[in-house]
KOLLOFI-228149 format. One line per field, with one value per atom (N, C-alpha, C): atom name; x, z, y; residue number from 1. Coordinates in steps of 0.2 Angstrom, whole numbers, plus 5000, padded with zeros to 4 digits. Layout:
N
at = [CA | ...]
east = [X | ...]
up = [Z | ...]
north = [Y | ...]
i = [NUM | ...]
! end
This chain:
199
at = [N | CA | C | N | CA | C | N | CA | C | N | CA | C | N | CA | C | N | CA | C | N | CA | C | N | CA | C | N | CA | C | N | CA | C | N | CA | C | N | CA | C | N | CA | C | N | CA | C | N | CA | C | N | CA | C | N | CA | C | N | CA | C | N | CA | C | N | CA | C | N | CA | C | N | CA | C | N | CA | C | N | CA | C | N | CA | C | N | CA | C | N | CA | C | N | CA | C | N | CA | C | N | CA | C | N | CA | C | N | CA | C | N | CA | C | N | CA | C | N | CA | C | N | CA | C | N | CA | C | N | CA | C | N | CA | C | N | CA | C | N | CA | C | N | CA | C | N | CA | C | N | CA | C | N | CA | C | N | CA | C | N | CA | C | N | CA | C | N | CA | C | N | CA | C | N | CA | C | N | CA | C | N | CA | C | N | CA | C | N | CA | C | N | CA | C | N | CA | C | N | CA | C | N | CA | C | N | CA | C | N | CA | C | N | CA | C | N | CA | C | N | CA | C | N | CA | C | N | CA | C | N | CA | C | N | CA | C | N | CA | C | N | CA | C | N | CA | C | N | CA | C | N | CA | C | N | CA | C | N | CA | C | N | CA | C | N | CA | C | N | CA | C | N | CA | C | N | CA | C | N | CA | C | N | CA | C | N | CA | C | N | CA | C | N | CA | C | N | CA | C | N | CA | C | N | CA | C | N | CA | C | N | CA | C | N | CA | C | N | CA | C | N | CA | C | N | CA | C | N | CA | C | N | CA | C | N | CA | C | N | CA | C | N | CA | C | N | CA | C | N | CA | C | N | CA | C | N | CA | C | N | CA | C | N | CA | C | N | CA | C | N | CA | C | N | CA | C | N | CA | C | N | CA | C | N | CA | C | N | CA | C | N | CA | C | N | CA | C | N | CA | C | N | CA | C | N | CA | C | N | CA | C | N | CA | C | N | CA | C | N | CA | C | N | CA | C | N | CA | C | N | CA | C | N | CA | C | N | CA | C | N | CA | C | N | CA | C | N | CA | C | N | CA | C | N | CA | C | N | CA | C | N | CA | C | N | CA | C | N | CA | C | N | CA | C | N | CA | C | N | CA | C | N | CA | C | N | CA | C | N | CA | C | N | CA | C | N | CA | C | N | CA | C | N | CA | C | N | CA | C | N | CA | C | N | CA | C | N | CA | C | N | CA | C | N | CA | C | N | CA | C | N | CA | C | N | CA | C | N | CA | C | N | CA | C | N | CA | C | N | CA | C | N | CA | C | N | CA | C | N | CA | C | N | CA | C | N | CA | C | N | CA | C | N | CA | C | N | CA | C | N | CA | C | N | CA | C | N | CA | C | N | CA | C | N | CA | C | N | CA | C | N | CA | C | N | CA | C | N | CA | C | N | CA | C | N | CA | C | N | CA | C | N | CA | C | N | CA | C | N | CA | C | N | CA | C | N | CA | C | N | CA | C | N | CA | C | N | CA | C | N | CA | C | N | CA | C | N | CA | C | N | CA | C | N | CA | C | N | CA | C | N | CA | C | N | CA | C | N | CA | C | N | CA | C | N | CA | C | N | CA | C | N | CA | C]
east = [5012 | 5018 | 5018 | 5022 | 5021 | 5025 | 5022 | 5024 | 5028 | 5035 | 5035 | 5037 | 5030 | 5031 | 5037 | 5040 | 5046 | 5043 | 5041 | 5036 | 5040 | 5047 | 5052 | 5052 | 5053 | 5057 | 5065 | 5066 | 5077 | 5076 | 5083 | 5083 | 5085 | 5088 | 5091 | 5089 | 5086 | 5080 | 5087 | 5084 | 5090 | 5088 | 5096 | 5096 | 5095 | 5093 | 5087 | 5081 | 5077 | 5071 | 5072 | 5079 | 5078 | 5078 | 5077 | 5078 | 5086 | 5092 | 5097 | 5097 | 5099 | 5103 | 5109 | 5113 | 5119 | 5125 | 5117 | 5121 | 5124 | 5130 | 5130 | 5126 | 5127 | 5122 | 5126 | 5123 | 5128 | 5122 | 5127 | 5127 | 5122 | 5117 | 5113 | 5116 | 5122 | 5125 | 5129 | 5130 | 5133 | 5130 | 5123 | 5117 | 5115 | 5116 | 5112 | 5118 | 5126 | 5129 | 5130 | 5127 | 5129 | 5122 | 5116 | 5109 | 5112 | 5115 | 5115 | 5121 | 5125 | 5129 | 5127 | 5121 | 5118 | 5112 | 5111 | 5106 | 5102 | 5098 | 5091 | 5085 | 5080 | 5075 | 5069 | 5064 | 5056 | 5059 | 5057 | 5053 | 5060 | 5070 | 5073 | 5073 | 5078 | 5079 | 5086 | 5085 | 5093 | 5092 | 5101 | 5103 | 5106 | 5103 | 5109 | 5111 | 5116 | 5122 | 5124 | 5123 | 5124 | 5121 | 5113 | 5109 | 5109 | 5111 | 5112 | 5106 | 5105 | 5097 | 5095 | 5097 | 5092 | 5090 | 5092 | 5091 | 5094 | 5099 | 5099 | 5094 | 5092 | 5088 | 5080 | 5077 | 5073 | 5074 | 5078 | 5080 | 5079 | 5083 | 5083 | 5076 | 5072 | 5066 | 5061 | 5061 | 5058 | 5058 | 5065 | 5067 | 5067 | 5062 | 5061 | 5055 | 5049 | 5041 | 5041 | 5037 | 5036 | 5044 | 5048 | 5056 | 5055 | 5061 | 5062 | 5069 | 5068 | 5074 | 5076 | 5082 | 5082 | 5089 | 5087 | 5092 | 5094 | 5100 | 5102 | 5108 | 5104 | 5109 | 5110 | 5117 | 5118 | 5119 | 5116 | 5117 | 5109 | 5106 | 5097 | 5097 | 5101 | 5098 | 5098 | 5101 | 5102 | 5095 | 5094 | 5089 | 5082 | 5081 | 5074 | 5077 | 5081 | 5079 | 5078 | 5081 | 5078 | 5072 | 5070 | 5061 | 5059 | 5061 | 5058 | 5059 | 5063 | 5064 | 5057 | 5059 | 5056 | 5048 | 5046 | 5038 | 5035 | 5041 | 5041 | 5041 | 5044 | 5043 | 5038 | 5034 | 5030 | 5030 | 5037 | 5042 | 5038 | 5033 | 5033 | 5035 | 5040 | 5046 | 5051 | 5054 | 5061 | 5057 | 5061 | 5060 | 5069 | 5064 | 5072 | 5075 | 5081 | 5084 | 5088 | 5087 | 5093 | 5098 | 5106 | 5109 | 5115 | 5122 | 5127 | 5127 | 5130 | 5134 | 5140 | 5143 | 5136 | 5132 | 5131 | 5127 | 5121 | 5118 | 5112 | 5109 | 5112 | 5112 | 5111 | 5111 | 5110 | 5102 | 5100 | 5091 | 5087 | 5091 | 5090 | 5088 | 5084 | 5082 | 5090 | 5091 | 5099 | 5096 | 5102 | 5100 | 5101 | 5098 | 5101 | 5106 | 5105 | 5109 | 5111 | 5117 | 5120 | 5123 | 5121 | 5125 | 5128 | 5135 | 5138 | 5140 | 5136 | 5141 | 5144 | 5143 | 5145 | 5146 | 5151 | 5153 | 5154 | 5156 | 5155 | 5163 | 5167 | 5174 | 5175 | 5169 | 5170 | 5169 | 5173 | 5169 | 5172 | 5179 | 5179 | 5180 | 5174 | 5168 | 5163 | 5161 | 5154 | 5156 | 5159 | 5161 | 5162 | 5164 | 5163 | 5156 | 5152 | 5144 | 5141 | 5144 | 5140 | 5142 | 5148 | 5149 | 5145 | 5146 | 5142 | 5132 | 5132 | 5123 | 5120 | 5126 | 5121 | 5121 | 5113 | 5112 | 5117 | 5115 | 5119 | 5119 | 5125 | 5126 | 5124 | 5121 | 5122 | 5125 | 5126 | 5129 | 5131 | 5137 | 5139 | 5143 | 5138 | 5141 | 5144 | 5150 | 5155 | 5157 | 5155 | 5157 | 5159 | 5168 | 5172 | 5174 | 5176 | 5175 | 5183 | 5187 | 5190 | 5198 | 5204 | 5211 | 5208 | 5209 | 5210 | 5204 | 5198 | 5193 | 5192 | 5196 | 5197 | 5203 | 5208 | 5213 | 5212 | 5206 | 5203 | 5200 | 5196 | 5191 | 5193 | 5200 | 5204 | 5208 | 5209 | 5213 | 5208 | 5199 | 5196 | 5192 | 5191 | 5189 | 5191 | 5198 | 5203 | 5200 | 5199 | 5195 | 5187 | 5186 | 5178 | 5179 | 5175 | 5172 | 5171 | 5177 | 5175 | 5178 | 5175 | 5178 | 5178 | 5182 | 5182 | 5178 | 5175 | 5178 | 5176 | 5182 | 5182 | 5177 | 5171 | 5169 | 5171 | 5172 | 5176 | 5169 | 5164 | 5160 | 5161 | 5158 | 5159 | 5154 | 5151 | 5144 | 5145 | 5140 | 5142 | 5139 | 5143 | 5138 | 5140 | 5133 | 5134 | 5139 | 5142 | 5147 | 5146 | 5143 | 5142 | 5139 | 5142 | 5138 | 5140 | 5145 | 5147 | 5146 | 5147 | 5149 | 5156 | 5155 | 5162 | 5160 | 5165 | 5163 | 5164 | 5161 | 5164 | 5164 | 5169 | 5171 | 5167 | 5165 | 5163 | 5168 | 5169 | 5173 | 5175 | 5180 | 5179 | 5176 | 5174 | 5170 | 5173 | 5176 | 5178 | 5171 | 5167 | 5164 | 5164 | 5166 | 5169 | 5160 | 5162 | 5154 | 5158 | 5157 | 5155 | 5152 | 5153 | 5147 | 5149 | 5144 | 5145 | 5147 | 5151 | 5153 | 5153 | 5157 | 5160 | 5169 | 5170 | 5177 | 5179 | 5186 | 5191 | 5193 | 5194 | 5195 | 5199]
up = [5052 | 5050 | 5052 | 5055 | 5057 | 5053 | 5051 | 5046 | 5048 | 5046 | 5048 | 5044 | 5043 | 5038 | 5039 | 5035 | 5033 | 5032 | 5038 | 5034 | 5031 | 5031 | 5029 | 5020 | 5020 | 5012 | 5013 | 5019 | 5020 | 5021 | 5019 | 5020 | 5029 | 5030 | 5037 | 5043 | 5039 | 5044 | 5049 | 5054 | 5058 | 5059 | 5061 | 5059 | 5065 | 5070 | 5073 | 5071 | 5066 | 5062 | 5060 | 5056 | 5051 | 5056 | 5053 | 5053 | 5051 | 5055 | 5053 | 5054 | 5060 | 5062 | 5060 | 5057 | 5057 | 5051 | 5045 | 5041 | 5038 | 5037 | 5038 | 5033 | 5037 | 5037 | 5035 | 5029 | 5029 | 5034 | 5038 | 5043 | 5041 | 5046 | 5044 | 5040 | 5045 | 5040 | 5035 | 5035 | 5026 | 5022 | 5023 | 5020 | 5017 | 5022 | 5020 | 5011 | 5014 | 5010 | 5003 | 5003 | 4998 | 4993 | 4997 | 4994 | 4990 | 4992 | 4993 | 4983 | 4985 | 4979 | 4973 | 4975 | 4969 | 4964 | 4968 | 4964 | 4961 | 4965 | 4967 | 4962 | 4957 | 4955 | 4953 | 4953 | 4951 | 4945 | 4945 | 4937 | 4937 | 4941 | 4939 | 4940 | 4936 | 4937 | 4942 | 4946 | 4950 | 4952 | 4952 | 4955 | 4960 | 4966 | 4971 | 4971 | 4971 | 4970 | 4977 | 4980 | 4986 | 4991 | 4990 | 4995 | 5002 | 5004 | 5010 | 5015 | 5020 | 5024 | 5017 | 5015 | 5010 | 5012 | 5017 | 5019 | 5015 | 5010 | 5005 | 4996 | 4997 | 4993 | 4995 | 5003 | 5004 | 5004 | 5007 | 5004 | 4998 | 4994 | 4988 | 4984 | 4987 | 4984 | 4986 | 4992 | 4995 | 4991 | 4987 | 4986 | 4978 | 4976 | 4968 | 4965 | 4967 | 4967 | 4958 | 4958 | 4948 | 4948 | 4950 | 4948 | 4951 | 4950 | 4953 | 4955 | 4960 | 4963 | 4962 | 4958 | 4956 | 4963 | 4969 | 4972 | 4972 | 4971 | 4966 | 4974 | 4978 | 4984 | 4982 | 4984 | 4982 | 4988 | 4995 | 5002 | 5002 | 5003 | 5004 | 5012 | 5014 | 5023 | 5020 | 5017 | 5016 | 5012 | 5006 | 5002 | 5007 | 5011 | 5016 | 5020 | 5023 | 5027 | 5022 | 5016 | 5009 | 5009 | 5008 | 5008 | 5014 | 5020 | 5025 | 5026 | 5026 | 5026 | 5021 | 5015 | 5012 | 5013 | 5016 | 5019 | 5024 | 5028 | 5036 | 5034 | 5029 | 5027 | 5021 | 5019 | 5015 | 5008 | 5006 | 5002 | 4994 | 4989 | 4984 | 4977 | 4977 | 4971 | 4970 | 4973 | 4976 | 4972 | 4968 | 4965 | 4966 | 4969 | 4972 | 4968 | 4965 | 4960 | 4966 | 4966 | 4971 | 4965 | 4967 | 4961 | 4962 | 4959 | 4958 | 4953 | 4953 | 4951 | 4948 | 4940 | 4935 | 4932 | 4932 | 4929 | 4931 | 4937 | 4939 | 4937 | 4933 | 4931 | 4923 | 4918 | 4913 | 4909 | 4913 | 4913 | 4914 | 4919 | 4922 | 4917 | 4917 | 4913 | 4913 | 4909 | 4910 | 4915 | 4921 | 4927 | 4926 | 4927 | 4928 | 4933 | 4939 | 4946 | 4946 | 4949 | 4953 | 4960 | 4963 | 4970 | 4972 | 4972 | 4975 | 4982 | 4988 | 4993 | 4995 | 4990 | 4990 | 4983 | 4981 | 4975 | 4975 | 4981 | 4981 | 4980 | 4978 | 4976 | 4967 | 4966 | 4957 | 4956 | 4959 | 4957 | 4949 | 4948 | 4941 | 4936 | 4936 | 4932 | 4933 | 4936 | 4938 | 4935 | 4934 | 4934 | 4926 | 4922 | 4916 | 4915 | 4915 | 4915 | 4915 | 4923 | 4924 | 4918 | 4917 | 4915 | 4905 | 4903 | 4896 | 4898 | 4902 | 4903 | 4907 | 4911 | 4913 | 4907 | 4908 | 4904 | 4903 | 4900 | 4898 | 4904 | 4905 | 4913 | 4918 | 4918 | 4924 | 4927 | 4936 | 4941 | 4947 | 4945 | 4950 | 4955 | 4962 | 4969 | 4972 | 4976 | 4977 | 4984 | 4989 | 4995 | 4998 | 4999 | 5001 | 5008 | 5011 | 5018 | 5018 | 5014 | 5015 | 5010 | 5013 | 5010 | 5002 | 5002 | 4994 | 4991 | 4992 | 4989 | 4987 | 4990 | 4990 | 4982 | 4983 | 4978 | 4972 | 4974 | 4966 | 4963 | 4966 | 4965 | 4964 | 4965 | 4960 | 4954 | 4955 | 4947 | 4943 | 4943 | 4938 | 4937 | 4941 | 4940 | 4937 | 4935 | 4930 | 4923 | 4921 | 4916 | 4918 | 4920 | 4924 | 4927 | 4924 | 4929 | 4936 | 4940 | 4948 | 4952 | 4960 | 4966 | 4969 | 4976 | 4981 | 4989 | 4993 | 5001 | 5003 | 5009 | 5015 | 5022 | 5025 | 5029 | 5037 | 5041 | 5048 | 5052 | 5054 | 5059 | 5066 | 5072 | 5079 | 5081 | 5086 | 5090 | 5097 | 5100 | 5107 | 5110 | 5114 | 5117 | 5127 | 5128 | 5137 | 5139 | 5145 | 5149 | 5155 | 5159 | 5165 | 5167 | 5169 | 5170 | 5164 | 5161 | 5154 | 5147 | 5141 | 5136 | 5133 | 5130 | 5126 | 5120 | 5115 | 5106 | 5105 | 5101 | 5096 | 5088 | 5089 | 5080 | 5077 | 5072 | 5067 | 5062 | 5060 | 5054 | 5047 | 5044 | 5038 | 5031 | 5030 | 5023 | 5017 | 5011 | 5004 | 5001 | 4999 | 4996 | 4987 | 4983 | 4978 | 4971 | 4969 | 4964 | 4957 | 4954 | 4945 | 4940 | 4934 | 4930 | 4924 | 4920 | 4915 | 4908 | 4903 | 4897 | 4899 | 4905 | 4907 | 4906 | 4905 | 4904 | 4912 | 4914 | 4918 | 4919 | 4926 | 4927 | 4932]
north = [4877 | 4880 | 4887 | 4890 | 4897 | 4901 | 4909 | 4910 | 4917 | 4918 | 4926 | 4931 | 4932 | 4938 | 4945 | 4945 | 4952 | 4957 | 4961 | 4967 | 4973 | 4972 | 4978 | 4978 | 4984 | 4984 | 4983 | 4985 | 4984 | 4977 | 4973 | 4966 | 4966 | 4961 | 4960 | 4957 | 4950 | 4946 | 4945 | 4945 | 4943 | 4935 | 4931 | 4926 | 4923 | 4922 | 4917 | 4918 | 4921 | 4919 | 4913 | 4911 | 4905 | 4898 | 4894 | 4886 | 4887 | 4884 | 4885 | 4875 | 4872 | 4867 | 4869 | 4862 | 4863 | 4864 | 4869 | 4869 | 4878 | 4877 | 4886 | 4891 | 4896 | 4904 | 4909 | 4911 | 4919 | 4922 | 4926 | 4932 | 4936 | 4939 | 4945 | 4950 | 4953 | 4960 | 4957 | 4952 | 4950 | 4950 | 4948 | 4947 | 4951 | 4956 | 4964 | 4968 | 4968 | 4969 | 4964 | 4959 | 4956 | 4957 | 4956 | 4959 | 4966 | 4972 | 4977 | 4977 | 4976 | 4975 | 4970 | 4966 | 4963 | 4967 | 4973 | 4979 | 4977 | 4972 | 4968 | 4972 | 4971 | 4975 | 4971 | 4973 | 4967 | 4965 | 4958 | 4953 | 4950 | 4951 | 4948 | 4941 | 4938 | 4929 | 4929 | 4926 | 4924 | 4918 | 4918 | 4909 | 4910 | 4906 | 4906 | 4899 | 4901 | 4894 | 4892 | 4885 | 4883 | 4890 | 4887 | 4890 | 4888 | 4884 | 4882 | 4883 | 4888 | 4886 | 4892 | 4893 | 4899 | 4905 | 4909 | 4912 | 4918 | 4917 | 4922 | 4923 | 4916 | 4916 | 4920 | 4919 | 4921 | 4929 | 4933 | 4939 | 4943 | 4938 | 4940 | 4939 | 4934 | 4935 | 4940 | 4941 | 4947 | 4954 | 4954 | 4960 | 4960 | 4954 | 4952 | 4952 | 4955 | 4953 | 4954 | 4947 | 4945 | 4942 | 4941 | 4938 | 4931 | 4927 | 4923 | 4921 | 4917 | 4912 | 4907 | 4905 | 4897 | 4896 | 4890 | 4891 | 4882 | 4883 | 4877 | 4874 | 4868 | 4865 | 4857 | 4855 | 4849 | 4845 | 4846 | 4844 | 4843 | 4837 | 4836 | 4839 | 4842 | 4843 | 4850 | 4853 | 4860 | 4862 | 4858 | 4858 | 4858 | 4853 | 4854 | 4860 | 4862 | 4870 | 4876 | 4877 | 4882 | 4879 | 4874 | 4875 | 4874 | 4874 | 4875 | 4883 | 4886 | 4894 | 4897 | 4895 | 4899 | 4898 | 4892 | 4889 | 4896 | 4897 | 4900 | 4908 | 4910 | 4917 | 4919 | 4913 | 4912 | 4916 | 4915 | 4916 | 4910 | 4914 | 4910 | 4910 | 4913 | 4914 | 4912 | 4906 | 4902 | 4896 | 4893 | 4887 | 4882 | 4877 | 4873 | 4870 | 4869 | 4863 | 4860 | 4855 | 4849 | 4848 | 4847 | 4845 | 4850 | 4849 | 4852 | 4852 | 4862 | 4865 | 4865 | 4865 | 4867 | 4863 | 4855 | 4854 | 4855 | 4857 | 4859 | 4866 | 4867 | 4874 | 4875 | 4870 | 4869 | 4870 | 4869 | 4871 | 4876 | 4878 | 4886 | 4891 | 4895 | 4902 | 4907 | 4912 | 4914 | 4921 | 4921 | 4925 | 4933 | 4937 | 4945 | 4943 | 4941 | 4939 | 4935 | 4934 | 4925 | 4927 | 4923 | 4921 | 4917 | 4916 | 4908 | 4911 | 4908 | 4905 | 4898 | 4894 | 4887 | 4883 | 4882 | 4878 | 4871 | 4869 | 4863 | 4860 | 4866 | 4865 | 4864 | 4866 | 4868 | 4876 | 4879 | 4885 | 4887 | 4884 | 4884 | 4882 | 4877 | 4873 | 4880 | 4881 | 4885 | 4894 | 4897 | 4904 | 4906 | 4900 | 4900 | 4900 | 4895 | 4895 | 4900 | 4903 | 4909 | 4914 | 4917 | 4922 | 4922 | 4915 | 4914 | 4915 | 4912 | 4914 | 4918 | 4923 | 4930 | 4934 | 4937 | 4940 | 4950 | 4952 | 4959 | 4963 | 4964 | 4970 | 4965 | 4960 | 4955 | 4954 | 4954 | 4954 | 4947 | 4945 | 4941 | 4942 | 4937 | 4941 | 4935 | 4934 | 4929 | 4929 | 4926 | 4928 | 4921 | 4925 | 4922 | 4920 | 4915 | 4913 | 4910 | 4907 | 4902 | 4907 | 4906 | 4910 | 4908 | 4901 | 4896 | 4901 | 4901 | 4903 | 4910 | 4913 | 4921 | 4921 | 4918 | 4917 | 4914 | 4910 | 4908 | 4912 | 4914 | 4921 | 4925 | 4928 | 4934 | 4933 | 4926 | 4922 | 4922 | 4918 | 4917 | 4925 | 4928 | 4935 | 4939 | 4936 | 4944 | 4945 | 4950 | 4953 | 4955 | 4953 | 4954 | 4963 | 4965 | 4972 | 4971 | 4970 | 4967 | 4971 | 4972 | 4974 | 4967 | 4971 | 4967 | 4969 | 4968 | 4970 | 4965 | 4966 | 4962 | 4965 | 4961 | 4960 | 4959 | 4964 | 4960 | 4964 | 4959 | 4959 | 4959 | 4961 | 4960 | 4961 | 4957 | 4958 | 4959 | 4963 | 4963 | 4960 | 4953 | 4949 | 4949 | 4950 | 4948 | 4942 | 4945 | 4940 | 4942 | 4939 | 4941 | 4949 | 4954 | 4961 | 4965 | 4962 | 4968 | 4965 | 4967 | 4966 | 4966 | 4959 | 4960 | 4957 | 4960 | 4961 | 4952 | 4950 | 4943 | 4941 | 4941 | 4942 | 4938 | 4938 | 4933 | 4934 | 4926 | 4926 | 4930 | 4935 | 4939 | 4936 | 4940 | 4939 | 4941 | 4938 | 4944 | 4942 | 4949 | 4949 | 4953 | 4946 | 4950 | 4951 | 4956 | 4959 | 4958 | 4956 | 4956 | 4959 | 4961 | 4964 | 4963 | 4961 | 4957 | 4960 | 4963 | 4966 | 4973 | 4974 | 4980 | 4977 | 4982 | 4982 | 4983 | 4978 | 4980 | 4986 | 4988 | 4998 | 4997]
i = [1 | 1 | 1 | 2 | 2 | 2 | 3 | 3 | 3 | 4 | 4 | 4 | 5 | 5 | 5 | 6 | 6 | 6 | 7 | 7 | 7 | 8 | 8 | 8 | 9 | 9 | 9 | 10 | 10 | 10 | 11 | 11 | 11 | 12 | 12 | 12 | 13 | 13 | 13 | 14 | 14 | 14 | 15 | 15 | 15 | 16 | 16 | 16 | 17 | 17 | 17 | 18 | 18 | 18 | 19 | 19 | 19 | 20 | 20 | 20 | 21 | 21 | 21 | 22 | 22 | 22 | 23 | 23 | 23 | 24 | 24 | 24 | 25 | 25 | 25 | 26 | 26 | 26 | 27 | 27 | 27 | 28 | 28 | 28 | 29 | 29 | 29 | 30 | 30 | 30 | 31 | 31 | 31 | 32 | 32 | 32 | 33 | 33 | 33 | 34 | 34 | 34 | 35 | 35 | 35 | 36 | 36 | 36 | 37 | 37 | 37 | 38 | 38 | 38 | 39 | 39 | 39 | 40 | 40 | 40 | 41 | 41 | 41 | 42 | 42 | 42 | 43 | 43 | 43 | 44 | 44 | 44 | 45 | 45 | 45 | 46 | 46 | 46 | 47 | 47 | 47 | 48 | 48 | 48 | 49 | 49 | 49 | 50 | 50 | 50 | 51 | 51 | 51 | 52 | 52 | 52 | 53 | 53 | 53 | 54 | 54 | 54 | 55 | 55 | 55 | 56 | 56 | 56 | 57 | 57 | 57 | 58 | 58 | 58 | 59 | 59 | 59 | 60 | 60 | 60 | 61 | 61 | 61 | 62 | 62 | 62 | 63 | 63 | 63 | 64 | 64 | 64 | 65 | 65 | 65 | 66 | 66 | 66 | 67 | 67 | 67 | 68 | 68 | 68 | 69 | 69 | 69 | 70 | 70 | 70 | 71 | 71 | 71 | 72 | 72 | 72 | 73 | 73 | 73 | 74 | 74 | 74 | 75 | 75 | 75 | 76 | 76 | 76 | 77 | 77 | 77 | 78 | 78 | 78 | 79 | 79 | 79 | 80 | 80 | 80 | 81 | 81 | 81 | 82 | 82 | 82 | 83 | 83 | 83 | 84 | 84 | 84 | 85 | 85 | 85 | 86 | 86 | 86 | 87 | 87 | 87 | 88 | 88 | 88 | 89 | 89 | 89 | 90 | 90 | 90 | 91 | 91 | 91 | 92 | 92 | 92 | 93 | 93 | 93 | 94 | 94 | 94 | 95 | 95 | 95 | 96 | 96 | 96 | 97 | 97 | 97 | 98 | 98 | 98 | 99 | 99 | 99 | 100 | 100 | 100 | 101 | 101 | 101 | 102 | 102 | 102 | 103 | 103 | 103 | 104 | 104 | 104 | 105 | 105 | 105 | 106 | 106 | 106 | 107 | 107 | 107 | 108 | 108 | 108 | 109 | 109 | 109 | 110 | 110 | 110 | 111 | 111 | 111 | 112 | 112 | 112 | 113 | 113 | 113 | 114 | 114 | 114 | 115 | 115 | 115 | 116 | 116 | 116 | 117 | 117 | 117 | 118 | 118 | 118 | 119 | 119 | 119 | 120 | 120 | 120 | 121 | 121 | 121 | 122 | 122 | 122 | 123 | 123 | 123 | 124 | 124 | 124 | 125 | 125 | 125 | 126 | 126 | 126 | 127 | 127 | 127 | 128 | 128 | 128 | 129 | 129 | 129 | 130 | 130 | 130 | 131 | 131 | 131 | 132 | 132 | 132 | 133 | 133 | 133 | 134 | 134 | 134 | 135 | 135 | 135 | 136 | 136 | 136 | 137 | 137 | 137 | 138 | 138 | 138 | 139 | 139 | 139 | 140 | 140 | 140 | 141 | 141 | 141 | 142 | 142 | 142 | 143 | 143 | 143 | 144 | 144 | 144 | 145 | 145 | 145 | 146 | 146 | 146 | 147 | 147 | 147 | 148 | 148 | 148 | 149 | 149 | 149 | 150 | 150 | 150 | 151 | 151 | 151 | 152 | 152 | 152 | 153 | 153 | 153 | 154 | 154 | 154 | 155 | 155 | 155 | 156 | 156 | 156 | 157 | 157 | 157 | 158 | 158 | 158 | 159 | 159 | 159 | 160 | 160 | 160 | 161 | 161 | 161 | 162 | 162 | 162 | 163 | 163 | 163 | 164 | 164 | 164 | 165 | 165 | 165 | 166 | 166 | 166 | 167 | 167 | 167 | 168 | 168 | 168 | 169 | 169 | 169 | 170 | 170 | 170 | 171 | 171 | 171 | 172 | 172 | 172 | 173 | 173 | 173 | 174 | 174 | 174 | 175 | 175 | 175 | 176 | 176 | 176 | 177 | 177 | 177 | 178 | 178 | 178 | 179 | 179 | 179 | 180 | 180 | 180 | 181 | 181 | 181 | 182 | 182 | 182 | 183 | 183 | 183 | 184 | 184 | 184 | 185 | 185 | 185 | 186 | 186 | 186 | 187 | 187 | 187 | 188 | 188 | 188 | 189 | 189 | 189 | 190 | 190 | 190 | 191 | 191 | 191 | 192 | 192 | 192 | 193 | 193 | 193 | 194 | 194 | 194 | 195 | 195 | 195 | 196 | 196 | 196 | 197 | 197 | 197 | 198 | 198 | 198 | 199 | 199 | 199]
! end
């Protein structure tokens, strides 16, 4: 197994590092910004909810030495690339839960962090959970790909200390002798924090 060491303190693996196949990938610069608004520190507990290749849980663990990762997938192809990611960046802080969201989550030690980029279509089953077990000042990050998800996400967040931004990416990629830009998909990335008042 070859391993590829992260020798940075910034996050930003670029994402042909990971094992992807065919199941999706938050985006490096989403990565970086979503990292960035969880205000990441040593010894924290986080869940990532629908880890998918895990490539945000390997991050986040990178950027949690003595913390942990609980990254909770309920897809087994998705589950084998999170431990195959975290194997390949020899990531030993990620502890896998297979299993949905929230009953996968009932065992879990209570998070400073949460991340959902994947609910599975409970996310409001899941948002209740979160909001009673993060711990004080606790931060949850929500990163939206989908219209419905975005609109749910500002209906069950009302009261919550939260922003929003939308991410519109473009990459320049080769077309014969020039460059032309290519969109990637918009992102809302909405942040939470926990027994802060609405502002």
């Amino acid at each position: 197994m070859k391993h590829n060491q992260w020798p940075f303190t910034t996050p930003g693996i670029p994402d042909n590092l990971f094992s992807r196949g065919e199941v999706p990938m938050t985006k490096e610069e989403v990565r970086v910004l979503t990292i960035t608004k969880a205000r990441l520190a040593p010894g924290q507990i986080i869940w990532d909810i629908g880890s998918g290749t895990g490539s945000l849980s390997v991050e986040a663990a990178l950027a949690v030495p003595g913390g942990t990762v609980y990254a909770v997938e309920r897809n087994p192809r998705a589950m084998e690339l999170t431990e195959l990611n975290t194997k390949q960046f020899a990531v030993k802080n990620v502890v896998l839960v297979p299993g949905e969201a929230p009953v996968a989550l009932k065992h879990l030690p209570s998070p400073h962090r949460v991340f959902v980029g994947g609910s599975g279509g409970h996310l409001s089953q899941i948002l209740p959970v979160v909001r009673d077990r993060l711990q004080p000042g606790g931060r949850l990050i929500i990163n939206a790909v989908t219209v419905e998800t975005f609109t749910l996400c500002t209906e069950l967040l009302n009261g919550w200390c939260r922003e929003v931004i939308q991410v519109n990416i473009s990459r320049a990629v080769p077309t014969g002798s020039v460059h032309l830009w290519h969109a990637l998909n918009p992102v809302f990335i909405f942040t939470a924090e926990k027994d802060r008042e609405e502002v």
